[in-house]
Structure formats: structure tokens, C-alpha cells
MMTF fields as JSON, N, C-alpha, C and O atoms, coordinates in Angstrom:
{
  "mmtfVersion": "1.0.0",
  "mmtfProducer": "UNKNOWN",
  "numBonds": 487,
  "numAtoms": 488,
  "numGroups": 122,
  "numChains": 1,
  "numModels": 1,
  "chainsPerModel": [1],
  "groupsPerChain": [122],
  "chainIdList": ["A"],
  "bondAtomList": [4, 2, 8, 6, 12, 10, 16, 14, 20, 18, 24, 22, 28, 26, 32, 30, 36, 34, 40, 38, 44, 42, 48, 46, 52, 50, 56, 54, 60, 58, 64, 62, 68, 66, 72, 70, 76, 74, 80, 78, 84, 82, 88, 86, 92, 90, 96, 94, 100, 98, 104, 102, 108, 106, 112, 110, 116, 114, 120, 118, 124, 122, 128, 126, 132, 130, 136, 134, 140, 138, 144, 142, 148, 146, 152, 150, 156, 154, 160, 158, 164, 162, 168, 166, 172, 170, 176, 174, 180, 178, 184, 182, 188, 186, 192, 190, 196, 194, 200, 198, 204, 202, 208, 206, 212, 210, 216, 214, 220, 218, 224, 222, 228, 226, 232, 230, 236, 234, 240, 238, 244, 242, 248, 246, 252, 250, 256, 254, 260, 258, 264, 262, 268, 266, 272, 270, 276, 274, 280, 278, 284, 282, 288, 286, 292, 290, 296, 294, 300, 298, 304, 302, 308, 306, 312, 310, 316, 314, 320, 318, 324, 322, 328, 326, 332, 330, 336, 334, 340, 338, 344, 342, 348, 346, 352, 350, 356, 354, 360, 358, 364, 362, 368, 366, 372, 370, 376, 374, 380, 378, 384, 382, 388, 386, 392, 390, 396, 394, 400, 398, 404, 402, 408, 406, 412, 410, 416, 414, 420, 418, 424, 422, 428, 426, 432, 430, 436, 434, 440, 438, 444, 442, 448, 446, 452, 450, 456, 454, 460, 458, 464, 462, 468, 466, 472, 470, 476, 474, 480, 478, 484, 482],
  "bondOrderList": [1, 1, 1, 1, 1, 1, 1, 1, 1, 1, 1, 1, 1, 1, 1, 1, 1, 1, 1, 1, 1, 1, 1, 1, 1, 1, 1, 1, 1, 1, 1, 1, 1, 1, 1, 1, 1, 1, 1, 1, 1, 1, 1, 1, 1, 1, 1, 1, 1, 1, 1, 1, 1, 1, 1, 1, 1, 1, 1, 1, 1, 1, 1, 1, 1, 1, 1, 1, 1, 1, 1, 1, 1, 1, 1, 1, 1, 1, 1, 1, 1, 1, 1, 1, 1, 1, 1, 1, 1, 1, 1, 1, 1, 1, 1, 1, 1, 1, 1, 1, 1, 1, 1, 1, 1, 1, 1, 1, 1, 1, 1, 1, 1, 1, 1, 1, 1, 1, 1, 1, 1],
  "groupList": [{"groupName": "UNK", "atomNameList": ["N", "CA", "C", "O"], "elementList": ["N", "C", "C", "O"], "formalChargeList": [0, 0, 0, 0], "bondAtomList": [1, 0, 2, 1, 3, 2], "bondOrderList": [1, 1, 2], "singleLetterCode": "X", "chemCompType": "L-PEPTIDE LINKING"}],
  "groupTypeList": [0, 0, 0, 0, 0, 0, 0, 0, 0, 0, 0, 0, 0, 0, 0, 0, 0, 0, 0, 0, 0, 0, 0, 0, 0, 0, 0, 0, 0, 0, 0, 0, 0, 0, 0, 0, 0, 0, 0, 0, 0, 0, 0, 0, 0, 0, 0, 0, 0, 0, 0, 0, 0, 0, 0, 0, 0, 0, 0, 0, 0, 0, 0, 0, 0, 0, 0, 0, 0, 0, 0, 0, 0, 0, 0, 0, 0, 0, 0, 0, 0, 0, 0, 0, 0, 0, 0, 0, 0, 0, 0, 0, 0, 0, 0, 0, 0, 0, 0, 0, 0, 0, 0, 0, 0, 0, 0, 0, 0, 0, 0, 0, 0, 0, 0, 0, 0, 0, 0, 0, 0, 0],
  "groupIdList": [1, 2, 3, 4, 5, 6, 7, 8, 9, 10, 11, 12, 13, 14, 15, 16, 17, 18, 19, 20, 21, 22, 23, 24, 25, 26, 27, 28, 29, 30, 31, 32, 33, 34, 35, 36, 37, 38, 39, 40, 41, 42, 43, 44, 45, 46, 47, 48, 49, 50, 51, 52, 53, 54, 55, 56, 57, 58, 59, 60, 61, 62, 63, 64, 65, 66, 67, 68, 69, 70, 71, 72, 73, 74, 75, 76, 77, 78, 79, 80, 81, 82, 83, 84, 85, 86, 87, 88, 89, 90, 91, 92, 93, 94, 95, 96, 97, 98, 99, 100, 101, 102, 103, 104, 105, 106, 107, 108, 109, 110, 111, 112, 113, 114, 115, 116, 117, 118, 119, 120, 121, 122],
  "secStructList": [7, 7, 1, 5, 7, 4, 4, 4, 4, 6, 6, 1, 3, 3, 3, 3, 3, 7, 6, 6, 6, 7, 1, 2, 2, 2, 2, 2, 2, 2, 2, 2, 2, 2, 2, 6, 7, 7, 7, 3, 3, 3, 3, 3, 3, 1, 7, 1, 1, 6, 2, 2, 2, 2, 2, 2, 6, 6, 1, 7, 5, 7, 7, 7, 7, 2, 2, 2, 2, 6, 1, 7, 7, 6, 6, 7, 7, 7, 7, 7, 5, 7, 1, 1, 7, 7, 7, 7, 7, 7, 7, 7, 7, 7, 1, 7, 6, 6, 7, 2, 2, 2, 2, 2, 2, 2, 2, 2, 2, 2, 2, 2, 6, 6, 1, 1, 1, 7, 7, 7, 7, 7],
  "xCoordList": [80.938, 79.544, 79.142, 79.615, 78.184, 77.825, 76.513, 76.284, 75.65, 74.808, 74.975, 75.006, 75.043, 74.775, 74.211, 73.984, 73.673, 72.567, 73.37, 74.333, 73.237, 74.004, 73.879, 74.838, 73.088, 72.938, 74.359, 74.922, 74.607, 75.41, 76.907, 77.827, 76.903, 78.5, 78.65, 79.645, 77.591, 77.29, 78.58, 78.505, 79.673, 80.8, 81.894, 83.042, 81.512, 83.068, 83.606, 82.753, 84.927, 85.264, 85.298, 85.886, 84.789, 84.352, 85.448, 85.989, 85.639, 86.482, 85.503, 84.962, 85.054, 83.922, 84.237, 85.281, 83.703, 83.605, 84.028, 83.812, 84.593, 84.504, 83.194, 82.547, 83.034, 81.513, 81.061, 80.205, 81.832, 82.026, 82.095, 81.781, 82.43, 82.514, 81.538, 81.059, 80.851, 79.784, 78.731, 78.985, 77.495, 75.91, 76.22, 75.665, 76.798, 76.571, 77.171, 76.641, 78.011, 78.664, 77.897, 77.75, 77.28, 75.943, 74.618, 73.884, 74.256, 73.26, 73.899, 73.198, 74.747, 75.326, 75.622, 75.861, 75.621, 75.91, 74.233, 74.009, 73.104, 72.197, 71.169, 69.968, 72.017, 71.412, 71.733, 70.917, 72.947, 73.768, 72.824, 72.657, 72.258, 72.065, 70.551, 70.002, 69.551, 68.389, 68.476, 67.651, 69.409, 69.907, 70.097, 69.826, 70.494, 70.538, 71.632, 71.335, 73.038, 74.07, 74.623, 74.376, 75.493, 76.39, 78.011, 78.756, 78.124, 79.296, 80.696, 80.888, 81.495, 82.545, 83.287, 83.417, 83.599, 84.474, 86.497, 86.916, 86.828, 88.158, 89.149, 89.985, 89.013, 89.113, 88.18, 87.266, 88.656, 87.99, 88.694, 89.477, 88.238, 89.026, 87.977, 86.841, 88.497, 87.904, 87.069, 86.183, 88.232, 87.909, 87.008, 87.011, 86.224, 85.266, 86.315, 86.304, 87.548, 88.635, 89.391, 89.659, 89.558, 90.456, 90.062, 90.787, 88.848, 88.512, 88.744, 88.558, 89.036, 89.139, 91.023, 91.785, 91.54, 92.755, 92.765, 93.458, 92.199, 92.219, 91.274, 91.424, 90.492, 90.129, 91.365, 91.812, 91.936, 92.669, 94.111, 94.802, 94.159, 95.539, 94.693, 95.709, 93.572, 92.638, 92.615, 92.929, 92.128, 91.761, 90.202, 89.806, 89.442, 88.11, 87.163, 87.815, 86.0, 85.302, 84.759, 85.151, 83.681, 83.286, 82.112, 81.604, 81.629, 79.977, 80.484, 80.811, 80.43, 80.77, 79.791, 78.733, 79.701, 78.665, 79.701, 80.83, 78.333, 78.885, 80.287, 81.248, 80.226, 81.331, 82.65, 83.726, 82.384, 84.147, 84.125, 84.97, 83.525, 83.849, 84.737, 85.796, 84.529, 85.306, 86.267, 86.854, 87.101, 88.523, 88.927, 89.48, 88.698, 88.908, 90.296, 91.21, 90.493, 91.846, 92.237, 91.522, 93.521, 93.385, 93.157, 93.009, 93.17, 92.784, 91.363, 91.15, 90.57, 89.611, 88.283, 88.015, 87.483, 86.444, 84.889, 84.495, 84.163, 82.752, 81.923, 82.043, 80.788, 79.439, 78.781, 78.873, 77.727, 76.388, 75.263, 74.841, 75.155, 74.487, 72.476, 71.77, 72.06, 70.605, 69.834, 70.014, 68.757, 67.529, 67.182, 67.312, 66.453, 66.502, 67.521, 68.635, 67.523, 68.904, 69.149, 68.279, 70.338, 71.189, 70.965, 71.082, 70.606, 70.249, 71.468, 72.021, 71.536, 72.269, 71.911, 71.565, 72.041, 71.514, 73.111, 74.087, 73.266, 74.067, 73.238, 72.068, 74.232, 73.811, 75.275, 76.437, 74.373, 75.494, 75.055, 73.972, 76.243, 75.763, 76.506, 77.59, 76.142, 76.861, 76.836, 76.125, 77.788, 77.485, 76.848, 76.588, 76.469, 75.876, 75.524, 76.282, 74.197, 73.372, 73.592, 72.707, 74.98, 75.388, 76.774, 77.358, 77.047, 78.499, 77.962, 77.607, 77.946, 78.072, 78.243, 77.382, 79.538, 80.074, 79.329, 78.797, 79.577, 78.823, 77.627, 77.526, 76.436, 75.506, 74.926, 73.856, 76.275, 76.762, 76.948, 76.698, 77.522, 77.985, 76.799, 76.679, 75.767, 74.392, 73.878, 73.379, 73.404, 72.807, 73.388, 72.51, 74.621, 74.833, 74.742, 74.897, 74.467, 74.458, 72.823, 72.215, 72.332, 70.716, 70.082, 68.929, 70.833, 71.188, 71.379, 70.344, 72.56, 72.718, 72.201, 72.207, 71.727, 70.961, 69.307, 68.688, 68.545, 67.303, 67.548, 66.43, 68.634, 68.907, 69.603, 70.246, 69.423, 69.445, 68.117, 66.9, 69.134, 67.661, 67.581, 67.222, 68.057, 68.169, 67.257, 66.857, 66.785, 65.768, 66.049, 66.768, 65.729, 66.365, 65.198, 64.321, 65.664, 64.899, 65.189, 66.07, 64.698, 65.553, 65.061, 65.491],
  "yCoordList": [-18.493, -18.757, -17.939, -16.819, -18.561, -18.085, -16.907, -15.971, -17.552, -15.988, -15.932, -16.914, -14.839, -14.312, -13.41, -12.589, -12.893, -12.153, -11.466, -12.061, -10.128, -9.228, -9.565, -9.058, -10.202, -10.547, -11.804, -12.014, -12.293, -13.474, -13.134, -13.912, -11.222, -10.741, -10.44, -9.921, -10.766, -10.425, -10.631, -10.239, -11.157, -11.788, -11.637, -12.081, -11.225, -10.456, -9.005, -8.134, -8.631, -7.026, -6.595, -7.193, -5.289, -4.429, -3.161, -2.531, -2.947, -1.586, -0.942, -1.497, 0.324, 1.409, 2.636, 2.997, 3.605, 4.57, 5.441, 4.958, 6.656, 7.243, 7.923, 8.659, 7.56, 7.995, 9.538, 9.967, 10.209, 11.838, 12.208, 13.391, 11.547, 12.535, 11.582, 12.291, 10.304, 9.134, 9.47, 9.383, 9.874, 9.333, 7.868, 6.929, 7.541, 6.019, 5.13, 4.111, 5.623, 4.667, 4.459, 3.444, 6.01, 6.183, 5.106, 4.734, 4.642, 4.152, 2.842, 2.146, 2.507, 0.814, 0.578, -0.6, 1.436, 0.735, 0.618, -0.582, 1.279, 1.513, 0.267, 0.054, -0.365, -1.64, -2.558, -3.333, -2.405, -3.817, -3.956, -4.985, -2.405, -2.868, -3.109, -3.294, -3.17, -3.727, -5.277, -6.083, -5.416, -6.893, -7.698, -8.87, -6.916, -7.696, -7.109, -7.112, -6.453, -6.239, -5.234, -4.553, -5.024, -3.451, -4.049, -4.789, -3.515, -3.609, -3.413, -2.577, -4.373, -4.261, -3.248, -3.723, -2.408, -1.532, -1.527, -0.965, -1.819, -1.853, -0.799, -0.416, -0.311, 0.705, 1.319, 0.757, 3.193, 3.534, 4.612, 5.413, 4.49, 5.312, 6.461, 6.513, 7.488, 8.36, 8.501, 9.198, 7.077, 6.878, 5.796, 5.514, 5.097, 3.58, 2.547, 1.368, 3.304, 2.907, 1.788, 0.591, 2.606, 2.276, 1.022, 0.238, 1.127, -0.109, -1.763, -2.791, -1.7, -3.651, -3.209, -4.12, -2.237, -2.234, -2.901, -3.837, -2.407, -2.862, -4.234, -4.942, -4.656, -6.322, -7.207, -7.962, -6.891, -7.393, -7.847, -8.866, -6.593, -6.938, -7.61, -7.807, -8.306, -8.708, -8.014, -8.362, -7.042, -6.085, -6.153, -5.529, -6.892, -7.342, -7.44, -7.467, -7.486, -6.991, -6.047, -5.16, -5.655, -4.079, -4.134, -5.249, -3.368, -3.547, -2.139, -1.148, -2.44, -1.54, -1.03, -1.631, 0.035, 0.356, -0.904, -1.391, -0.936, -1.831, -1.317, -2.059, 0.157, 0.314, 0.3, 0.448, 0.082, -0.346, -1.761, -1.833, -2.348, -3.928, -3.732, -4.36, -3.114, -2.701, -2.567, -2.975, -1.921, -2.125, -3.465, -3.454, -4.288, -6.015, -5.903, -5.685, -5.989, -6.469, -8.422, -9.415, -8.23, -9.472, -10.325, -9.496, -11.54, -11.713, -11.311, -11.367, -10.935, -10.195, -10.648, -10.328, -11.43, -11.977, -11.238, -11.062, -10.887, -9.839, -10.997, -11.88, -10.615, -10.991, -10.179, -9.815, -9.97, -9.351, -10.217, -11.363, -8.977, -9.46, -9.691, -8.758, -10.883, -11.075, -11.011, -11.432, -10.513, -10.017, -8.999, -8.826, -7.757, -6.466, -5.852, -6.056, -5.043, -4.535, -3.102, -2.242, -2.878, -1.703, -0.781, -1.281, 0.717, 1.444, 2.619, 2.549, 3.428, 4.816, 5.728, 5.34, 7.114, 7.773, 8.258, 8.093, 9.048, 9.515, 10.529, 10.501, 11.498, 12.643, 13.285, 13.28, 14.055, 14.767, 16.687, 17.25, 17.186, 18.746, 19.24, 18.758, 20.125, 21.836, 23.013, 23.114, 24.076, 25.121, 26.001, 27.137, 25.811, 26.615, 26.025, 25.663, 26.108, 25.967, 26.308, 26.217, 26.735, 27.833, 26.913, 27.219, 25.676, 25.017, 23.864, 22.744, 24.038, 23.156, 21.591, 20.738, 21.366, 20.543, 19.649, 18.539, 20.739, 20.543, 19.721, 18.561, 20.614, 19.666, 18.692, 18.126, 18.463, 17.457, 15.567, 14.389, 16.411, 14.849, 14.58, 13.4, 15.56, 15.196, 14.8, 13.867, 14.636, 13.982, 12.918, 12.055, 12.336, 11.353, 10.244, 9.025, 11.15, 10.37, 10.354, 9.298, 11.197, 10.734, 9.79, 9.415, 9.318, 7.767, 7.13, 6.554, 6.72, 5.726, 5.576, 4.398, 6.389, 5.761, 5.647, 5.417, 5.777, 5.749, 4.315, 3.817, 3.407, 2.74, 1.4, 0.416, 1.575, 0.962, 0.563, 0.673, -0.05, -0.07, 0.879, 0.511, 2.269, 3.136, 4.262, 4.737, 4.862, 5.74, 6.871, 7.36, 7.759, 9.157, 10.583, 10.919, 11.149, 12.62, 13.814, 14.517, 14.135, 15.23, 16.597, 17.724],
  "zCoordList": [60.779, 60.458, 59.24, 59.049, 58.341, 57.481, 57.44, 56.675, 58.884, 58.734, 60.565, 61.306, 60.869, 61.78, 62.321, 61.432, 63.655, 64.044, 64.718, 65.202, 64.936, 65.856, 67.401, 67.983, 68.221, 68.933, 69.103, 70.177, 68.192, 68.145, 68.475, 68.729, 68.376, 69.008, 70.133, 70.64, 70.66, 72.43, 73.292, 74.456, 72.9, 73.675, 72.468, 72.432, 71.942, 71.258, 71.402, 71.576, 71.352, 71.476, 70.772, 69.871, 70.44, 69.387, 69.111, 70.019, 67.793, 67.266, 66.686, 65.73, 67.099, 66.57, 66.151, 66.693, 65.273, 64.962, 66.635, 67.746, 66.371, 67.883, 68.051, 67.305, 68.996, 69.735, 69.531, 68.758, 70.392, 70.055, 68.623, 68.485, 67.365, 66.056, 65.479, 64.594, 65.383, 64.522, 65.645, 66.846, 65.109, 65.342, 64.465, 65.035, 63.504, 62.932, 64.478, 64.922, 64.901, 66.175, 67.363, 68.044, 67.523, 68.553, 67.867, 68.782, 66.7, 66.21, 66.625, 67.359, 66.393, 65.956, 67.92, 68.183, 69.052, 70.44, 70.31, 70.159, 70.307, 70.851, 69.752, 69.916, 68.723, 67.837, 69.011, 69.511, 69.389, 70.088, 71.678, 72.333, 72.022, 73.458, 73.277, 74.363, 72.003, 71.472, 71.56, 71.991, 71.159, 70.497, 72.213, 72.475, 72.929, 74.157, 74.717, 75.912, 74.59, 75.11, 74.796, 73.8, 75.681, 75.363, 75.016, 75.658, 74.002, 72.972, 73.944, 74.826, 73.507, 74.782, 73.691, 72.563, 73.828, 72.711, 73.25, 74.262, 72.868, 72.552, 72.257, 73.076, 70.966, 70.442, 69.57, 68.966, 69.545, 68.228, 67.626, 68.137, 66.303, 65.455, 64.95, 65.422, 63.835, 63.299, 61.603, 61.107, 61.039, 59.566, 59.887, 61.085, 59.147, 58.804, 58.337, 58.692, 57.21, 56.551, 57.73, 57.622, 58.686, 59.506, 60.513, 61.125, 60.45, 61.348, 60.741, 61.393, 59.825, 58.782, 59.104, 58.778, 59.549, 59.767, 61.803, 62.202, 62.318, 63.798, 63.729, 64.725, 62.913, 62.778, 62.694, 63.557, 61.158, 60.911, 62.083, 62.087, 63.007, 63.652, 64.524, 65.19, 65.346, 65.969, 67.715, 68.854, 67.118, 68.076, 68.548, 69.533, 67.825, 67.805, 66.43, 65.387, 66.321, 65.127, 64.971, 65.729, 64.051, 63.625, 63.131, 63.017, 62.855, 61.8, 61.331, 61.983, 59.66, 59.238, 58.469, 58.657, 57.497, 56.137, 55.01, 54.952, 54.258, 53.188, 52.466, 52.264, 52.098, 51.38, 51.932, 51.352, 53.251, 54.262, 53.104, 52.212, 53.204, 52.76, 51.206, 51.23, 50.125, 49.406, 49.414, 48.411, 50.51, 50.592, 51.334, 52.434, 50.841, 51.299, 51.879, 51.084, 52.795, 53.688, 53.792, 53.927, 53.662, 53.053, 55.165, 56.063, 55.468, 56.818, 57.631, 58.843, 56.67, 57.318, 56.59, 55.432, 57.401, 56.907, 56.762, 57.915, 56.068, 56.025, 55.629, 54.78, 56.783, 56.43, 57.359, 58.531, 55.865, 56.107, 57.581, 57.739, 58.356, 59.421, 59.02, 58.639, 59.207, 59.518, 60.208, 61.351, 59.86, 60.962, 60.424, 59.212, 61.575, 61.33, 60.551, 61.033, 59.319, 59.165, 59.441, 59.311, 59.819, 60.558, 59.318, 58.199, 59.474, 58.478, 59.282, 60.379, 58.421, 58.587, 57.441, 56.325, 57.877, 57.096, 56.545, 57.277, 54.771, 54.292, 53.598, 53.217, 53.534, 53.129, 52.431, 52.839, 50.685, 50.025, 50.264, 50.105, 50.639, 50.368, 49.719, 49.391, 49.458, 48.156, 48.999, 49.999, 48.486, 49.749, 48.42, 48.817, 46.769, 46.132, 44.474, 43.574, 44.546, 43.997, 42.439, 41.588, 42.196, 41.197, 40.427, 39.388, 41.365, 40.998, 39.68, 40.048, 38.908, 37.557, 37.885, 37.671, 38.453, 39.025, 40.344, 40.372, 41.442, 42.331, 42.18, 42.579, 41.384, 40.721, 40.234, 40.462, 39.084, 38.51, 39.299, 39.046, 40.281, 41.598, 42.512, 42.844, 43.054, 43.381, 42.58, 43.21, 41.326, 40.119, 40.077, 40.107, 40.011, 39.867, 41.547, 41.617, 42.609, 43.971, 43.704, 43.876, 43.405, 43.381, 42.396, 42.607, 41.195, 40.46, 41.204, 41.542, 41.976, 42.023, 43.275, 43.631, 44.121, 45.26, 45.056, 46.096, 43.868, 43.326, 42.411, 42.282, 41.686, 41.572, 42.724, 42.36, 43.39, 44.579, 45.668, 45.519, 47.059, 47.724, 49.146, 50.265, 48.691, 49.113, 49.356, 48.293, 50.428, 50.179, 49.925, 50.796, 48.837, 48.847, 48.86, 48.065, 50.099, 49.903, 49.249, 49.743, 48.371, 47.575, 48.56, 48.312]
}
């Protein structure tokens, strides 16, 4: 299908973030049991990477962040879910205020997420 509603995976098995190390995995059961159902989970892993790897062998599906979709696996189909959309928070840190560099890579994450449709708190 070309659009689908999260509600619409109600009867499929799910590969997730592991529960214990993702609040994103804790956010994405507690979307699914909004939506109407509790996520049959299958497996889970520790990377985001790793989950278009357990689709692919069809271990179930996933809801991933957009930038999993980037590493396109070939067998493995992405679409953006409709309705409400699934938010997660990301966050960059420095351990000092003093790194050139350091600096340097927050300036450029606070571009490109101010160029986006991203909300950013400095």
C-alpha cells in the first residue's frame, strides 16, 4: 500500500529498538497501543541500522527515524506512515564549551535542523 496508518500494522510482527536502552522504542509501543494495539515484537536490536537488516530477512516490520531509510536495503520497502506523525526527540552534546571543533558540528546540526521541519532548542 501506498499510504498507510499505523493502526493498519495492528496484525503484523514487529522488530524494535530494545526497550531497556530506546525511550524512541518506549515512544513507538505506546504510539501503537494509541493507535489501538500492542505491537507483537519479535525481535530487538540495539542499532536503528540494524533493524532494515531483520525486515529484510522477514522477521517482521519496523518504524524507523527517517535517516534508517538512507541506508536502502535492497528487498525492503519504506513508506512514510499517515495521520498523526511519530515525533522523537534528538539531541547533540559537547562535554566543553572550549572545543573549536566540537562547536563547529553543533553549528552545523543547528543549520540543518533550523532548515528543516524540525524544532530546535538551543
Amino acid at each position: 500500500a501506498k499510504r498507510i496508518r499505523l493502526a493498519d500494522l495492528h496484525a503484523e510482527d514487529f522488530v524494535f529498538l530494545r526497550f531497556e536502552d530506546s525511550l524512541f522504542a518506549k515512544y513507538l509501543r505506546r504510539c501503537c497501543l494509541e493507535a489501538g494495539f500492542a505491537p507483537k515484537v519479535t525481535h530487538q536490536v540495539v542499532e536503528a541500522a540494524s533493524l532494515t537488516s531483520l525486515v529484510a530477512a522477514g522477521f517482521g516490520v519496523a518504524l524507523i527515524p527517517d535517516f534508517v531509510s538512507r541506508f536502502s536495503q535492497r528487498d525492503v520497502v519504506y513508506r512514510r506512515l499517515v495521520g498523526k506523525p511519530l515525533r522523537a526527540d534528538v539531541y547533540a552534546l559537547r562535554t566543553s564549551r572550549n572545543n573549536p571543533l566540537a562547536n563547529r558540528c553543533i553549528e552545523l546540526v543547528r543549520s540543518f535542523a533550523r532548515n528543516s521541519a524540525w524544532e530546535v532548542d538551543d
